[in-house]
KELOPA-257122 format. One record per residue: residue number from 1; residue in one letter; x, y, z of N, C-alpha, C in turn. Coordinates in steps of 0.001 Angstrom, whole numbers, plus 500000, padded with zeros to 6 digits. Example, Ala and Ser with C-alpha at 12.3 -4.5 7.8 and 13.67 -1.06 7.14 Angstrom:
num; residu; nx; ny; nz; cax; cay; caz; cx; cy; cz
1; A; 513190; 494310; 507800; 512300; 495500; 507800; 513200; 496700; 507800
2; S; 512850; 497750; 507080; 513670; 498940; 507140; 512900; 500030; 507870
***
This chain:
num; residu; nx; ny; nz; cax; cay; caz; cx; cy; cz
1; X; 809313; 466771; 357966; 809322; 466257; 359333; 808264; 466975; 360159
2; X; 807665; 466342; 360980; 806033; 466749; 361621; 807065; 467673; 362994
3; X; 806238; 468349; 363515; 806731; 469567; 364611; 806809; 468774; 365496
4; X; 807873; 468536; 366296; 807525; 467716; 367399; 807714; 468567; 368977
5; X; 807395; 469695; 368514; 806828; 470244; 369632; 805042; 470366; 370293
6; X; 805523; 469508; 371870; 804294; 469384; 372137; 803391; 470728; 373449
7; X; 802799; 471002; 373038; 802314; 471760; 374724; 801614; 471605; 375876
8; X; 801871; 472004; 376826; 801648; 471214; 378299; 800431; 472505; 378395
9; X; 799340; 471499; 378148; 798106; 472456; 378228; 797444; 472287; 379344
10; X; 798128; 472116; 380768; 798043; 471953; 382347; 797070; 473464; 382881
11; X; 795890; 473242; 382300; 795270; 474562; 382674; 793884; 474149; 383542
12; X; 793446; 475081; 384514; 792548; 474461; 385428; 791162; 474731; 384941
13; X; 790905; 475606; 384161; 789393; 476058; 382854; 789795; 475301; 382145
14; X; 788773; 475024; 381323; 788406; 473862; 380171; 788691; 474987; 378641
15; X; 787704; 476086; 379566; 787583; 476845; 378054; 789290; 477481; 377640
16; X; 789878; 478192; 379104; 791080; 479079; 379016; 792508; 478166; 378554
17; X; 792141; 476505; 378533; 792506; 475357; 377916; 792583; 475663; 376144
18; X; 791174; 475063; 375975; 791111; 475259; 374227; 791515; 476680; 373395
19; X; 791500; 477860; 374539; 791218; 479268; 373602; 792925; 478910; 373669
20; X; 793838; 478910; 374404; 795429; 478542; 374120; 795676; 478179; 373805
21; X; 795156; 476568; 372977; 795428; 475600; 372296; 795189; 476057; 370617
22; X; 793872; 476575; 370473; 793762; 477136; 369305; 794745; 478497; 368799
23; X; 795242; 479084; 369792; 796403; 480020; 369472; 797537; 479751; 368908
24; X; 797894; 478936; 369272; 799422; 478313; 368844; 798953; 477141; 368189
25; X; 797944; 476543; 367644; 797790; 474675; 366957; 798506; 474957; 365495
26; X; 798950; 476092; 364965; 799666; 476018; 363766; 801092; 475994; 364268
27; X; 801343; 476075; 365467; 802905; 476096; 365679; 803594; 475038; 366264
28; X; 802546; 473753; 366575; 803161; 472923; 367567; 802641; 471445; 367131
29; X; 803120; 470580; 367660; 802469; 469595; 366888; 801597; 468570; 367549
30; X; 801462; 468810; 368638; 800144; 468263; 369733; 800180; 468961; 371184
31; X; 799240; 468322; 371971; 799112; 468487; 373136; 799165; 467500; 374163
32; X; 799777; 467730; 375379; 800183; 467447; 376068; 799049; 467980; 377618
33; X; 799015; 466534; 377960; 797283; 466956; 378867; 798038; 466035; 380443
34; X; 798329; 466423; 381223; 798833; 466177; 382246; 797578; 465695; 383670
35; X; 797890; 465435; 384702; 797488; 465330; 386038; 796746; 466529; 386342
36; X; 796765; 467771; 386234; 795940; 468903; 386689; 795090; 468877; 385728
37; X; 795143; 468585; 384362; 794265; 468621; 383473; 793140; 467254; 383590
38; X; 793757; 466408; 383673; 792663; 465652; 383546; 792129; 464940; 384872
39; X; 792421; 465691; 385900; 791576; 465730; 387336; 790611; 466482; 387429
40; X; 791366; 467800; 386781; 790078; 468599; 386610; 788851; 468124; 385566
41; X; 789184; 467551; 384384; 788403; 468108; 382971; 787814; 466450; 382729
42; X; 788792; 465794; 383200; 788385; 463849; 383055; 788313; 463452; 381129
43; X; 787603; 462714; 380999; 787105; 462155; 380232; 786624; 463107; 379154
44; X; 785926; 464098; 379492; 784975; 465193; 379160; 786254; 465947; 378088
45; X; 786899; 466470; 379310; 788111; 467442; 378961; 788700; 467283; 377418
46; X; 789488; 465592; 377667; 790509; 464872; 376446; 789811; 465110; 375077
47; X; 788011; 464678; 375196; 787202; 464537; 374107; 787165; 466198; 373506
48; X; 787037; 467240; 373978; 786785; 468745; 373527; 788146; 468992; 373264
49; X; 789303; 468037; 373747; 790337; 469300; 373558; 790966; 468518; 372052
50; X; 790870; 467207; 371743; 790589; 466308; 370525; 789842; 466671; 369112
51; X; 789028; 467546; 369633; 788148; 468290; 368710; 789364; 469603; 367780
52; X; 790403; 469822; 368683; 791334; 470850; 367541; 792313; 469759; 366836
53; X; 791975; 468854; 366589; 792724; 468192; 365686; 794192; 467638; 366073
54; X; 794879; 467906; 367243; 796196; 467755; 367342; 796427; 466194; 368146
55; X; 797491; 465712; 367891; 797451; 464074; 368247; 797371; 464954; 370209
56; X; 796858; 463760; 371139; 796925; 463886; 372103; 797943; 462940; 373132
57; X; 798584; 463731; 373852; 799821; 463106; 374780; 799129; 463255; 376017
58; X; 799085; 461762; 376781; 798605; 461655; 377742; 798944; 461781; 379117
59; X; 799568; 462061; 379540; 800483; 462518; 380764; 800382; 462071; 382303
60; X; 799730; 460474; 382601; 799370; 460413; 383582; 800102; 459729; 384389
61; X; 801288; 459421; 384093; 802380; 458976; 384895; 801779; 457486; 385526
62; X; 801259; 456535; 384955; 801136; 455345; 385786; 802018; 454757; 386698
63; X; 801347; 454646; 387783; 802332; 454091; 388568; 801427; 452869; 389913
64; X; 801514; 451515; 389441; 800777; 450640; 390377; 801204; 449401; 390427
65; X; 800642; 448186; 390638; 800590; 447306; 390195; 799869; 446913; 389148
66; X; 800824; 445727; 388216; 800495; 445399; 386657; 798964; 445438; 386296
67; X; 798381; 444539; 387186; 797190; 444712; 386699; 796625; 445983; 387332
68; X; 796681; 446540; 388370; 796086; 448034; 387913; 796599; 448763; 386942
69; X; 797601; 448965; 386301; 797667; 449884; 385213; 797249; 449951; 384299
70; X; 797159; 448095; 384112; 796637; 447930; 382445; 795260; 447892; 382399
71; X; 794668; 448047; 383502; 793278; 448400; 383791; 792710; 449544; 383158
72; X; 793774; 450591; 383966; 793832; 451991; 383320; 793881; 452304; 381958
73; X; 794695; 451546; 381507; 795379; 451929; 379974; 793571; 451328; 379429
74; X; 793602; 449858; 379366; 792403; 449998; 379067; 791155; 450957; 378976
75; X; 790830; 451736; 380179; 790235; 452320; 380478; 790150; 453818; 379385
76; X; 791332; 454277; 379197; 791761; 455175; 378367; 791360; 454868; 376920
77; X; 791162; 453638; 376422; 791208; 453328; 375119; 790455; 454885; 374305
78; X; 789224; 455013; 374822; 788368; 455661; 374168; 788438; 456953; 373845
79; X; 789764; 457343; 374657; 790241; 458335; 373983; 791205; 459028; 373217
80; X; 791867; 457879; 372844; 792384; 457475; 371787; 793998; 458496; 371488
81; X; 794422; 458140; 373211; 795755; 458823; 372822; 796616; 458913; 371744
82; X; 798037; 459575; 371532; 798907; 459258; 370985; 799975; 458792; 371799
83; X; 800327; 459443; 373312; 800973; 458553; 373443; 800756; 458804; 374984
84; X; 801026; 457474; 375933; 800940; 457777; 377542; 802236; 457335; 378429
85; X; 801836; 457824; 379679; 803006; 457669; 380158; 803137; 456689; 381202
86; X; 803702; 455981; 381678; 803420; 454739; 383148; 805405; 455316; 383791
87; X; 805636; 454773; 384994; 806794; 455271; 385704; 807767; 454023; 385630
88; X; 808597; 454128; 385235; 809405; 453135; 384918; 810123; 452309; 386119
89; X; 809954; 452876; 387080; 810077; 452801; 388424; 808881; 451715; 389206
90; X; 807655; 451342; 388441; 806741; 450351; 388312; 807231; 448569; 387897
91; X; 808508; 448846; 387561; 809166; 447594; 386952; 808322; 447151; 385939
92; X; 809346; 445758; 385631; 809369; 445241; 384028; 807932; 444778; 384061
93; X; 807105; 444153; 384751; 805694; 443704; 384581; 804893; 444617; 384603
94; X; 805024; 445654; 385424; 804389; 446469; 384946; 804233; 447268; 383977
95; X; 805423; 447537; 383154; 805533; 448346; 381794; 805083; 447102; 380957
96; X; 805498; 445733; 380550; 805100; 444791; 379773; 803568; 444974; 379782
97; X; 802613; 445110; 381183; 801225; 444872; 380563; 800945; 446254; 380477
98; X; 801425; 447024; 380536; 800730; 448246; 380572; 800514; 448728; 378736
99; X; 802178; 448011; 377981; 801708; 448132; 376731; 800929; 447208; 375926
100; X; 800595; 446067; 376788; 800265; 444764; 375876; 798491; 445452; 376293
101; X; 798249; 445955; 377017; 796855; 446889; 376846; 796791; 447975; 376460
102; X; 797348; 448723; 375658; 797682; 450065; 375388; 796805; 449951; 373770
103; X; 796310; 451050; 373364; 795730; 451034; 372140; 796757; 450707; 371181
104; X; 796494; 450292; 369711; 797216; 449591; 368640; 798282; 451006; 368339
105; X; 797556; 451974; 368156; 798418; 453469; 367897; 798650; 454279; 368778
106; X; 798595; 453699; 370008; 798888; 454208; 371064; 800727; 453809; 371800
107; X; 801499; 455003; 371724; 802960; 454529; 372423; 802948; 455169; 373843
108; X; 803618; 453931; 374580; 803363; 453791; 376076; 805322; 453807; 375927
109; X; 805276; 455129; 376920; 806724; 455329; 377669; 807037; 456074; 379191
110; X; 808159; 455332; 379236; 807816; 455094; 381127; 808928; 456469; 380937
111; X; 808444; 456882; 382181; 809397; 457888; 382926; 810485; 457495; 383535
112; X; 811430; 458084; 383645; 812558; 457515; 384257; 812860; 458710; 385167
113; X; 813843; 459240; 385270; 813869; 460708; 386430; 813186; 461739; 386189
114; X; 812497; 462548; 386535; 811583; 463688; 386710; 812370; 464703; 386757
115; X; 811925; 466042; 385671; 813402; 467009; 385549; 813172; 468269; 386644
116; X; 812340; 467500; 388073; 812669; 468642; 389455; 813429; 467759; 390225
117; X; 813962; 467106; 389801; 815152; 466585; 390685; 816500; 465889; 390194
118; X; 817496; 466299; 391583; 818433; 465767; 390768; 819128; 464917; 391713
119; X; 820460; 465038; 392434; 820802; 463988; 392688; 820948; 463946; 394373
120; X; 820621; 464957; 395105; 820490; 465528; 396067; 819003; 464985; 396822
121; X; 817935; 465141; 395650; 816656; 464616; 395856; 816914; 462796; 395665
122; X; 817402; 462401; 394744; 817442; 461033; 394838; 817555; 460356; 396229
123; X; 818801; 461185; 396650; 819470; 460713; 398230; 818751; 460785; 398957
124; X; 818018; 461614; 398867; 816803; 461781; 400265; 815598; 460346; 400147
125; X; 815352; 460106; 398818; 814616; 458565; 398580; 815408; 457456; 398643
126; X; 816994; 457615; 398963; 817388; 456454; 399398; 817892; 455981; 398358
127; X; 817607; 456338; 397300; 818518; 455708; 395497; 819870; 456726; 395437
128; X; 820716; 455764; 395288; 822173; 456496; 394952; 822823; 456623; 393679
129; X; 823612; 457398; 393820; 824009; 457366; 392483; 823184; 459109; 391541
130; X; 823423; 459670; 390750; 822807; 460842; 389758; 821748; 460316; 389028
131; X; 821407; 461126; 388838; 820383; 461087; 387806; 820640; 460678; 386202
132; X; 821750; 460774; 385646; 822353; 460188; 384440; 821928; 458490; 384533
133; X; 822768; 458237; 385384; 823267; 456703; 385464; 821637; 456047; 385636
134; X; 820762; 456696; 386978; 819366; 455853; 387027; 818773; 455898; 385728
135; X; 818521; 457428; 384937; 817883; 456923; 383860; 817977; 455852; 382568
136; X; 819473; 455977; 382659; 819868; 455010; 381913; 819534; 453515; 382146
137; X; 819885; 453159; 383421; 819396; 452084; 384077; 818201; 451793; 383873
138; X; 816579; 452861; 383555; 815183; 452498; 383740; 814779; 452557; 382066
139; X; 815725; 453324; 381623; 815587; 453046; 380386; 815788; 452081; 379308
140; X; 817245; 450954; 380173; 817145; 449275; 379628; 816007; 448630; 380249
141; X; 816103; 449117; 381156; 814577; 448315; 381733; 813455; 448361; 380824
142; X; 813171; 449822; 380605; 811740; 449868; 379421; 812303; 449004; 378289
143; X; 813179; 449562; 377625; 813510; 448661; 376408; 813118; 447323; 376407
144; X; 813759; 446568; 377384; 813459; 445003; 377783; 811926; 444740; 377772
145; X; 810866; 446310; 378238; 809685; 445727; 378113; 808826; 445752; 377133
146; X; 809973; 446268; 376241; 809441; 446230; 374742; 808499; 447474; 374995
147; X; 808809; 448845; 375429; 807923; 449849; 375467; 808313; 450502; 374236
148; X; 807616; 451832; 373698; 807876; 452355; 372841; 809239; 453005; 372963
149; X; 809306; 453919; 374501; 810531; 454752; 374444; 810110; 455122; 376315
150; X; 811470; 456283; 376324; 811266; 457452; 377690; 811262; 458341; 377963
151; X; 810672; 458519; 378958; 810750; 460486; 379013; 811739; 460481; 380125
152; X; 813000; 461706; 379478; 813995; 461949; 380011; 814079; 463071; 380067
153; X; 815172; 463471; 381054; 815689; 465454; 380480; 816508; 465554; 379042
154; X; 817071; 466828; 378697; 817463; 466756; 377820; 819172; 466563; 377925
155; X; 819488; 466135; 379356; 820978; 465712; 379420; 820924; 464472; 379429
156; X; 820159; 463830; 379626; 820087; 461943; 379413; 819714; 461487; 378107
157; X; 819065; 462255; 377380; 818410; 462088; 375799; 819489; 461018; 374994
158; X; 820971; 461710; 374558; 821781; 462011; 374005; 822521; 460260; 374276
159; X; 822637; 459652; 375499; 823503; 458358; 375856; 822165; 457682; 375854
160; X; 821359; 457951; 376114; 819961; 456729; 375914; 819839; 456369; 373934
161; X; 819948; 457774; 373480; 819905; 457424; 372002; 820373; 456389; 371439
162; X; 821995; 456283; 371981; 823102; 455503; 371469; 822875; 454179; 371982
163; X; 821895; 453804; 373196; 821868; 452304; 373833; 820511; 452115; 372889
164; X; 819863; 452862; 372709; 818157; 452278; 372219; 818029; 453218; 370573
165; X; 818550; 452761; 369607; 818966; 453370; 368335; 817632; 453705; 367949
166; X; 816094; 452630; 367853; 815104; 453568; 367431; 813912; 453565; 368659
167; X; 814520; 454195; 369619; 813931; 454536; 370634; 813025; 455587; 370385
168; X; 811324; 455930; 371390; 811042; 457332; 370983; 811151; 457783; 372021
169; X; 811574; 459040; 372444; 812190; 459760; 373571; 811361; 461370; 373541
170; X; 810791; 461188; 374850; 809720; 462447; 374888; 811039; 463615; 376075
171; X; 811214; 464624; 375685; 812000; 465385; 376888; 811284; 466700; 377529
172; X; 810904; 466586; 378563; 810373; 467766; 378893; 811472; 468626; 380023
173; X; 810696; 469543; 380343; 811891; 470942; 381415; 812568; 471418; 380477
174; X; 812031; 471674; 379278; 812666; 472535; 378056; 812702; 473870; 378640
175; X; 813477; 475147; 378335; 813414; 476735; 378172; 814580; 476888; 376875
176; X; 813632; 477661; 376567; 814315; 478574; 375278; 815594; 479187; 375948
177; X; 816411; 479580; 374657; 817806; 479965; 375044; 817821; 481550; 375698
178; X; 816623; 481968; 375594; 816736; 483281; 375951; 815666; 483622; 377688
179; X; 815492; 482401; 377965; 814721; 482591; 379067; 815152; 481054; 380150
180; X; 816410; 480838; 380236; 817741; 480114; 380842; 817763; 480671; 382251
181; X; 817642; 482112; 382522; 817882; 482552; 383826; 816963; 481444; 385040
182; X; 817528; 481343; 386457; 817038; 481023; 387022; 815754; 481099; 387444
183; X; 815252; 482032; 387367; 814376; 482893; 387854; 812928; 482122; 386660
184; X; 813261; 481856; 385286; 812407; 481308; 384731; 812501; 479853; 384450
185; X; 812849; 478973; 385430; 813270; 477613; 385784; 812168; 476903; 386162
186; X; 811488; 477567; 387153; 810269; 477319; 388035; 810620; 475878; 389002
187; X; 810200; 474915; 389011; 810465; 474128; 389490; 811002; 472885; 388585
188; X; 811948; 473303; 388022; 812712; 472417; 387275; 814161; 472545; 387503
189; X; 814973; 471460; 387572; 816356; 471168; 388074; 817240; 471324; 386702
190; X; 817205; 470339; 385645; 817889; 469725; 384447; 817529; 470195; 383303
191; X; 817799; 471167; 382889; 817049; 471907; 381789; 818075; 472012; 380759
192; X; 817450; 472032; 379422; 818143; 472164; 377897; 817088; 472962; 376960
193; X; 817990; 473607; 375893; 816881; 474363; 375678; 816409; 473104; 374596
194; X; 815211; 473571; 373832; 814267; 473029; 372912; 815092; 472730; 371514
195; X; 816377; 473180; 370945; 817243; 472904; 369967; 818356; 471839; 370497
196; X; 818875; 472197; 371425; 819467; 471400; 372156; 819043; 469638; 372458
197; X; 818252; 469509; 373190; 816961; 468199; 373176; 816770; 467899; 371950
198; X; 816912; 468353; 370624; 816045; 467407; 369216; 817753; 467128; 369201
199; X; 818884; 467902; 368899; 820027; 467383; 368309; 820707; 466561; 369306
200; X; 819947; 466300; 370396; 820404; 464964; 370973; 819602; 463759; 370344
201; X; 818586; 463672; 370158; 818038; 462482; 369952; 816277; 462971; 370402
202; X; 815726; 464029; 370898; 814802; 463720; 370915; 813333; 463665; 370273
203; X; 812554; 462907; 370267; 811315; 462801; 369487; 810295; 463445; 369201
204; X; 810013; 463878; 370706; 808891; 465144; 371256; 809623; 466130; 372439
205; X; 809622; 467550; 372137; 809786; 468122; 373211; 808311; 468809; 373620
206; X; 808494; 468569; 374641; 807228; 468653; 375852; 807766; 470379; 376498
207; X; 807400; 471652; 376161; 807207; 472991; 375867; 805921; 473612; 376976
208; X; 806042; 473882; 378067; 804819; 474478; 378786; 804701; 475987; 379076
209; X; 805709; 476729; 380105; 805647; 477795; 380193; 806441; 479092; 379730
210; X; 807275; 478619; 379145; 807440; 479968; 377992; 806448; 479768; 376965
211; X; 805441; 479160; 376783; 804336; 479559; 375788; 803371; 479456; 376545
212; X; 803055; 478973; 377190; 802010; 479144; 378342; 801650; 480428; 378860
213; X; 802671; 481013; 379430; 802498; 482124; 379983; 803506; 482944; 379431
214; X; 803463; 483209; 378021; 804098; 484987; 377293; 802865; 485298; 377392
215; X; 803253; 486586; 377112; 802543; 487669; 376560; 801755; 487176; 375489
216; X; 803161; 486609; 374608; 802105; 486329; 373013; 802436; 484805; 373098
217; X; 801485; 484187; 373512; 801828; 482464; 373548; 801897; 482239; 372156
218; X; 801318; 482554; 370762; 801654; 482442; 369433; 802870; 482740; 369134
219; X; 803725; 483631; 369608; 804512; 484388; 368808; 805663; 483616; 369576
220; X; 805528; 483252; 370681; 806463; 482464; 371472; 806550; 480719; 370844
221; X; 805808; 480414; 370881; 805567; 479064; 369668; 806276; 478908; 368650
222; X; 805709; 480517; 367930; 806170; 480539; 366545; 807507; 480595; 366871
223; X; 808558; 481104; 367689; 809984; 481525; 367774; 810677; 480490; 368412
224; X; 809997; 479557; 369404; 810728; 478068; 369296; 810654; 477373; 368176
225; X; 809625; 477099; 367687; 809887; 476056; 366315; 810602; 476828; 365251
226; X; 810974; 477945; 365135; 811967; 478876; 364147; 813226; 478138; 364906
227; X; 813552; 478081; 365548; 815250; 477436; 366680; 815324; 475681; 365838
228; X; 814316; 475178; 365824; 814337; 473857; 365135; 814980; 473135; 363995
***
């Protein structure tokens, strides 16, 4: 079974990017290139950081109207993700074209709740109800649009599994079991650790700053995928 740990290589240098990526590329099983990354690095960035061999996760949260997204996705072809992300919150036309333009090996999955908020933040946007129940809700929605899968926390993983049997389910706001305290949360609400998230159901866990920022980002790598 391939590592399906991915890393959130959200770094604002190009170079202080690849020298981290090449540290840990025996421990993880792609990268994960977000909004700070590819504002900063663009086009340029995806192509050098492609060069270490690891499939690339695209992280740009689409969120527009149909035909702008699939504009986008288009636009992306050339760099030949593995997989991207659009907001599920875009509705069913918009996830439908966003994958019917999406590269042939490319899987397009919508976001459903974001793991810095929870149900406190919902209320303030006016959507009621927790965060369980909406994702579930955006997650028949993707299904219906025939997307690949969703990115959830790792407390929604587990009841999405059971509605969407070969769903692919990306979970990020992972922490290891030994770095749970508040204090290393950062701005994340809904957290599970990285063992926890696969024996629910998930596909890829999405892994940023307990390997990001140890001491030994290798040795921290190496000691989540040992938990696996």
């Amino acid at each position: 079974m391939s590592n399906p740990i991915y890393l959130a290589l959200d770094l604002p240098r190009l170079d202080a990017a690849e020298a981290l990526a090449r540290k840990v590329k025996g421990h993880i099983g792609g990268l994960k290139l977000g909004l700070e990354f590819f504002c900063a690095h663009g086009h340029h960035g995806v192509h050098e950081i492609h060069k270490l061999g690891l499939p690339i996760f695209l992280d740009l949260k689409l969120h527009d109207i149909p035909n702008t997204v699939a504009a986008a996705m288009q636009a992306i072809h050339v760099l030949e993700p593995a997989i991207v992300t659009v907001h599920a919150a875009g509705g069913r036309a918009m996830m439908e074209d966003a994958k019917a333009a999406a590269g042939e090996h490319c899987k397009v999955v919508a976001v459903t709740v974001l793991t810095s908020l929870d149900e406190n933040d919902l209320a303030r946007t006016g959507i009621a109800g927790n965060p369980h129940d909406l994702a579930l809700r955006l997650a028949e929605l993707a299904q219906e649009a025939r997307l690949d899968g969703i990115v959830c926390s790792g407390h929604e993983v587990a009841a999405v599994h059971k509605q969407w049997k070969d769903g692919y389910f990306v979970v990020p706001g992972l922490r290891p079991a030994n770095g749970k305290a508040h204090s290393a949360l950062g701005d994340q609400k809904r957290t599970v650790t990285p063992r926890e998230a696969r024996d629910a159901g998930a596909s890829v866990l999405v892994i940023g700053r307990p390997i990001s920022r140890a001491d030994d980002p290798a040795a921290a790598a190496r000691a989540i995928e040992a938990t696996l």
